[in-house]
C-alpha positions in Angstrom: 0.0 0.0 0.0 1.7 3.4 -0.9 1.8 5.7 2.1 3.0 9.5 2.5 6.3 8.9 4.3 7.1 12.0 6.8 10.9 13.2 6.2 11.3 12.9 10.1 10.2 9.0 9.7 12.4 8.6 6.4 15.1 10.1 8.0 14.5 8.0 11.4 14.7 4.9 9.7 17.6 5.9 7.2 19.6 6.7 10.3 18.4 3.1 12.4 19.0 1.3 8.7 15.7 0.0 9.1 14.1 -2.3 6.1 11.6 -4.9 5.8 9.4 -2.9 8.4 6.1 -4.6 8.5 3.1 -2.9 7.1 1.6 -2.4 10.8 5.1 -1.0 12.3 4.8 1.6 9.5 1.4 1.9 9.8 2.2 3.1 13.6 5.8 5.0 13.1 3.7 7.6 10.3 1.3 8.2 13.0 4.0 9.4 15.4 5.2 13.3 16.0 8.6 14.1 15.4 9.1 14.8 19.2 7.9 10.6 19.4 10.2 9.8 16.7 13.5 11.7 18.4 12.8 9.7 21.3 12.4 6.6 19.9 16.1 7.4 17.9 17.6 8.3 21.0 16.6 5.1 22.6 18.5 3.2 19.6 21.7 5.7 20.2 21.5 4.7 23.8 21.4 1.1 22.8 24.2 1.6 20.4 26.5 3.5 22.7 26.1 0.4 25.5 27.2 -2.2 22.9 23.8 -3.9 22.3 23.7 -5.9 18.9 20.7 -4.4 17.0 18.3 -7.3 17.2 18.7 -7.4 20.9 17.4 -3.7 20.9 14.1 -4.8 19.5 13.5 -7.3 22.0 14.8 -5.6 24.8 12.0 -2.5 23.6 9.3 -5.3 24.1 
């Protein structure tokens, strides 16, 4: 289904290297603010900067 992307989001998932997202998760991550979106990247930095391998950040989110 073709969706209007917000830069924010693109940029979001550019800088995660996020593919393959799920329909729903995209669904949900066009829905958020910007301010949503900063946090959830600096989550991931936070993850990164401990040393967590990148699949261990989803399931630690969970």
């Amino acid at each position: 289904m073709a969706r209007e992307i917000p830069d924010y989001v693109a940029e979001y998932l550019l800088e995660r290297m996020v593919n393959q997202l799920p329909d729903e998760v995209l669904d949900v991550l066009v829905t958020l603010s910007p301010e949503q979106i900063e946090g959830l990247a600096r989550v991931g930095r936070a993850f990164d900067e401990a040393g967590h391998e990148r699949h261990l950040v989803t399931f630690s989110v969970h």
